[in-house]
C-alpha positions in Angstrom: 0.0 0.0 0.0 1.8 3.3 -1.1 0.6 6.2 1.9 1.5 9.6 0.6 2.1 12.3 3.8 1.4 15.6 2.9 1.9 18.5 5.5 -0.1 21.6 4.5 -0.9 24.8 6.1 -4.7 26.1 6.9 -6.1 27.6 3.7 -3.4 26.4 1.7 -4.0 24.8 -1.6 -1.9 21.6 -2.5 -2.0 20.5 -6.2 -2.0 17.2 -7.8 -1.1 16.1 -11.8 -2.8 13.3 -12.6 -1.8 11.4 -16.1 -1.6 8.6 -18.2 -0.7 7.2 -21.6 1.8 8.9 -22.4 3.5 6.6 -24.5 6.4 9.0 -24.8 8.5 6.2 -26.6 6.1 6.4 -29.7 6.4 9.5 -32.1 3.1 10.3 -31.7 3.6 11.5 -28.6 3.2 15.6 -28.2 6.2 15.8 -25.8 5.9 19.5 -25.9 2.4 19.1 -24.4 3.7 16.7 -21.8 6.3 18.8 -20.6 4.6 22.1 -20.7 2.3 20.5 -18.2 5.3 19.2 -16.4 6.8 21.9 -16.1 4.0 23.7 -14.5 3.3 21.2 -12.1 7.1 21.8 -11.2 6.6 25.4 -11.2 3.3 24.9 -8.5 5.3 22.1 -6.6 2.4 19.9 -7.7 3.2 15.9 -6.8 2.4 14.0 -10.4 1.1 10.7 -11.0 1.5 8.6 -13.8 -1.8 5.8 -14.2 -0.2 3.5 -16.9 1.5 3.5 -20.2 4.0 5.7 -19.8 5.9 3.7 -22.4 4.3 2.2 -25.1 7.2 -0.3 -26.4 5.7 -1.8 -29.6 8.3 -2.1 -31.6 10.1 -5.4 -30.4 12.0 -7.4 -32.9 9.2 -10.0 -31.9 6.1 -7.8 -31.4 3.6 -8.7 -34.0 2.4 -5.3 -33.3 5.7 -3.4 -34.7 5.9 -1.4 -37.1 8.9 0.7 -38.5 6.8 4.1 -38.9 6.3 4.2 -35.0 9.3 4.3 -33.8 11.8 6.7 -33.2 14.9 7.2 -35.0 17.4 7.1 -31.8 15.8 4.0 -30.7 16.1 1.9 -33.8 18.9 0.0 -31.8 20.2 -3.5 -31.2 19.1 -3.3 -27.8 16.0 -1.6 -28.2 14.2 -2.1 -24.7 17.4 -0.7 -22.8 17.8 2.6 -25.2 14.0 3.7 -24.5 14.3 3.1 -20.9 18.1 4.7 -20.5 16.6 7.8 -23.2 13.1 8.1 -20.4 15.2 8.4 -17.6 17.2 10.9 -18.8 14.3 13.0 -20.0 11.9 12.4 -17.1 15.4 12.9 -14.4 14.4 16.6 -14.5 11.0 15.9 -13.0 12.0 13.0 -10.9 11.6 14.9 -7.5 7.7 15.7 -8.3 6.8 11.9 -9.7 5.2 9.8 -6.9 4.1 7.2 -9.0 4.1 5.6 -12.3 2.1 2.1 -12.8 1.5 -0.5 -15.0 -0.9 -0.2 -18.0 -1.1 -2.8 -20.5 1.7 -2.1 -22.7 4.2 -2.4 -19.8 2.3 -5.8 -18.7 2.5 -7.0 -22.7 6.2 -6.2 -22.4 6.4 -8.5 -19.1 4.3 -11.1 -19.9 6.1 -11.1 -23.7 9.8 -10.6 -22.7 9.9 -11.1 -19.1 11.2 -7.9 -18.1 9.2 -5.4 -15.8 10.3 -1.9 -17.6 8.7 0.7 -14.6 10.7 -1.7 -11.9 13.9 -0.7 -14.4 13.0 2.4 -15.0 12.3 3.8 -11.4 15.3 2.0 -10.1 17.3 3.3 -12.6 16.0 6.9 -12.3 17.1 6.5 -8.2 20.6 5.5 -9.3 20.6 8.6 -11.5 18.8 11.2 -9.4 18.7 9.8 -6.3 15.0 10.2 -6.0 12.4 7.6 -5.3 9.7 7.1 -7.4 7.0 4.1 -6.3 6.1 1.7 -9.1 2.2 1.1 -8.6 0.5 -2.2 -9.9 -2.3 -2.2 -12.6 -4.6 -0.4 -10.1 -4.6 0.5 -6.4 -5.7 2.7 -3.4 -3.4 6.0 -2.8 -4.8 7.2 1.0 -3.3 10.5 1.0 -3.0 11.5 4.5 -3.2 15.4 5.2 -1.4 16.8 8.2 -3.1 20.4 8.5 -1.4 23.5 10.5 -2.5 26.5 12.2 -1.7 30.3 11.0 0.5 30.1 14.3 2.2 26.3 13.2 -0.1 24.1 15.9 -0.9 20.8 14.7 -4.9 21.3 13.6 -6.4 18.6 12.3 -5.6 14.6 10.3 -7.4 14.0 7.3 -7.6 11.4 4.6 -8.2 11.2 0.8 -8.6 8.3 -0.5 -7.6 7.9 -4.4 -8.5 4.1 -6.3 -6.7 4.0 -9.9 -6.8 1.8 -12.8 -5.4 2.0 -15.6 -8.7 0.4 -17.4 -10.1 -1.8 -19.7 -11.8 -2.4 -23.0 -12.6 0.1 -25.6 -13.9 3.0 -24.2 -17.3 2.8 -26.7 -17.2 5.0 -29.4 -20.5 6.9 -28.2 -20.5 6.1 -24.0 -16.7 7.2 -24.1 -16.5 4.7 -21.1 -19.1 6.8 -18.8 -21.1 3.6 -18.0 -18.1 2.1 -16.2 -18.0 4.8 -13.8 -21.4 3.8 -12.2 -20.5 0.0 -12.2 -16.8 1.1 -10.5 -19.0 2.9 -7.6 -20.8 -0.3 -6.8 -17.5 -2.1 -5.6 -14.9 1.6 -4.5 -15.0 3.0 -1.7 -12.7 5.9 -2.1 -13.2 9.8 -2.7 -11.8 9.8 -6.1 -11.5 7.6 -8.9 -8.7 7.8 -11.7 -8.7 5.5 -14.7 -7.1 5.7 -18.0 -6.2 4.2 -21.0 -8.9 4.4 -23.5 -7.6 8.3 -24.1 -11.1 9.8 -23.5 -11.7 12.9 -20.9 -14.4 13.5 -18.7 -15.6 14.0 -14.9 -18.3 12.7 -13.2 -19.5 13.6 -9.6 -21.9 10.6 -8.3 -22.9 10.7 -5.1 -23.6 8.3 -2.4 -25.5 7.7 1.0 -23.4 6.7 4.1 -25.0 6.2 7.6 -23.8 8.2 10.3 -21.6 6.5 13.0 -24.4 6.6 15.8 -27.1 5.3 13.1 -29.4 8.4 14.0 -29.5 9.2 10.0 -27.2 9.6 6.9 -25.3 12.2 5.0 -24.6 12.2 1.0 -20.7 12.2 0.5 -19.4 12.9 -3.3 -17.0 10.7 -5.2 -15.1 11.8 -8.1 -14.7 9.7 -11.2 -11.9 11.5 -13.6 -11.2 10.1 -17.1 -7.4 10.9 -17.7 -6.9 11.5 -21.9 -3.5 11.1 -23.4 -0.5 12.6 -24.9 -0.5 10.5 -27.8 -2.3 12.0 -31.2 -2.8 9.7 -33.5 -5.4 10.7 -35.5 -4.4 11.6 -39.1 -6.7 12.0 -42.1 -3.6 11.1 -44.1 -4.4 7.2 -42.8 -2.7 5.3 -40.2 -4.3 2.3 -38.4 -6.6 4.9 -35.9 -8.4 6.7 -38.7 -8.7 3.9 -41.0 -10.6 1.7 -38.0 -13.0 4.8 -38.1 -12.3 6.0 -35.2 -12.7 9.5 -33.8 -10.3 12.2 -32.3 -8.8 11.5 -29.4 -9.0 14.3 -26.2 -4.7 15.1 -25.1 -3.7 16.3 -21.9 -4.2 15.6 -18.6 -6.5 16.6 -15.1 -5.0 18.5 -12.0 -6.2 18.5 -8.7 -6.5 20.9 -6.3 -7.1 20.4 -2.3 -7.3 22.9 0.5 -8.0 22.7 4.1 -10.6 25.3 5.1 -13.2 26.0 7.4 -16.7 24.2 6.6 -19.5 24.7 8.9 -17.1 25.2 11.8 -15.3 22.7 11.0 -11.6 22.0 8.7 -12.4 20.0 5.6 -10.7 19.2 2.4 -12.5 21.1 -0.6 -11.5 19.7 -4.2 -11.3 21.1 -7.5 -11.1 19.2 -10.6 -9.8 20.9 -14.1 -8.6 19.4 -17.1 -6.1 20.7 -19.5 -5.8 19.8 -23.0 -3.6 22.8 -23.5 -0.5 24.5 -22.9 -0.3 26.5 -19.9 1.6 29.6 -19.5 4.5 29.2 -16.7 4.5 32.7 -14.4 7.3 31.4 -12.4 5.0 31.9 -9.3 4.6 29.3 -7.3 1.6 28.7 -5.3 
């Protein structure tokens, strides 16, 4: 279970970066997107999470899905899997100190299962040797409680609280007119947590749905809100040209990713953690102010 302590002040807003499919490897991935939004979450001393396929690793001398158009010139090597993973930690090292997590999506678990090597173990290890920062390497999906330690204008300890985050990196198509909104009510059925994550079918939405829990001394119940976030991608690969994505017939894909902001304040006499959720499919302009 990865527990992520965060000390924060009264009033104080704490930001999060959540992403996924990256597939930074391919050369359809808009890098400059990726680390515009980096970089800002650098800039705001957000703490970024990666939900799965952060490589995307096709292009294996045995991969029946390779193909010689989507790859990238400096990684047409002999030892292929080592050059994309040496090449990602020395692009990603400059973030390294603001990544919390990255975790498996299902091209990193094709790449185990076909060549028996786990590439996030690799690659976070090797990005400690290089930076000497830890990253944790999360499993296809998993609870994040991140515990909130909230001070005082005058520094006294004020309050503990707990958000509870469930990701996963998903599953099937997405549905080419639900966009993968139906999943969201069956996923509230079996999760209990605050705030849902799930990515790979490079859609974007959020949905509040909201659910009845009794009260401790069963004298009645209150309505408590949990937040399902579709995370997009960085990967365009929709080209009227041709390519595999258009010719299947299928649409646009959304790029970017979702930030989230908490802060402690005051709520009917009493500290609690308000949330905002806003997605970005843009660049954002860096002030050099941080928050």
């Amino acid at each position: 279970m990865y527990v992520l302590p965060v000390d924060i002040n009264l009033n104080q807003p704490q930001w999060f970066l959540f992403t996924a499919d990256h597939h930074w490897d391919n050369p359809h991935c808009d890098r400059s997107l990726l680390a515009n939004h980096l970089d800002k979450a650098k800039e705001i001393g957000a703490k970024v999470f990666v939900f799965g396929d952060l490589f995307c690793l096709m292009q294996g001398k045995k991969d029946p899905r390779n193909s010689k158009d989507d790859i990238r010139p400096e990684h047409k090597t002999s030892k292929y899997l080592d050059t994309v993973i040496e090449d990602a930690v020395n692009w990603y090292s400059k973030y390294s100190d603001i990544i919390e997590l990255v975790s498996d999506g299902n091209h990193e678990t094709k790449i185990q299962s076909h060549q028996e090597t786990d590439v996030l173990s690799r690659f976070t290890s090797r990005m400690k040797a290089v930076t000497g920062n830890d990253i944790t390497k999360g499993g296809y999906g998993g609870f994040i409680p991140i515990k909130f330690t909230v001070y005082s204008e005058t520094g006294n300890r004020s309050k503990s609280l707990t958000l509870t985050i469930y990701y996963y990196h998903g599953s099937g198509g997405g549905g080419a007119v639900t966009k993968g909104v139906i999943q969201t009510n069956r996923r509230q059925v079996f999760v209990d947590a605050d705030i849902v994550v799930t990515g790979h079918v490079h859609n974007a939405f959020e949905v509040a749905l909201e659910k009845l829990k009794l009260n401790q001394n069963y004298t009645g119940y209150s309505q408590v809100s949990q937040d399902h976030i579709q995370v997009p991608t960085y990967k365009q690969e929709f080209d009227l040209k041709g390519g595999f994505h258009v010719e299947s017939g299928r649409e646009p894909k959304p790029l970017g990713c979702y930030w989230l902001c908490i802060t402690p304040e005051y709520v009917d006499r009493d500290i609690q953690l308000t949330r905002t959720i806003q997605k970005s499919q843009q660049k954002l302009r860096l002030s050099g102010k941080k928050s």
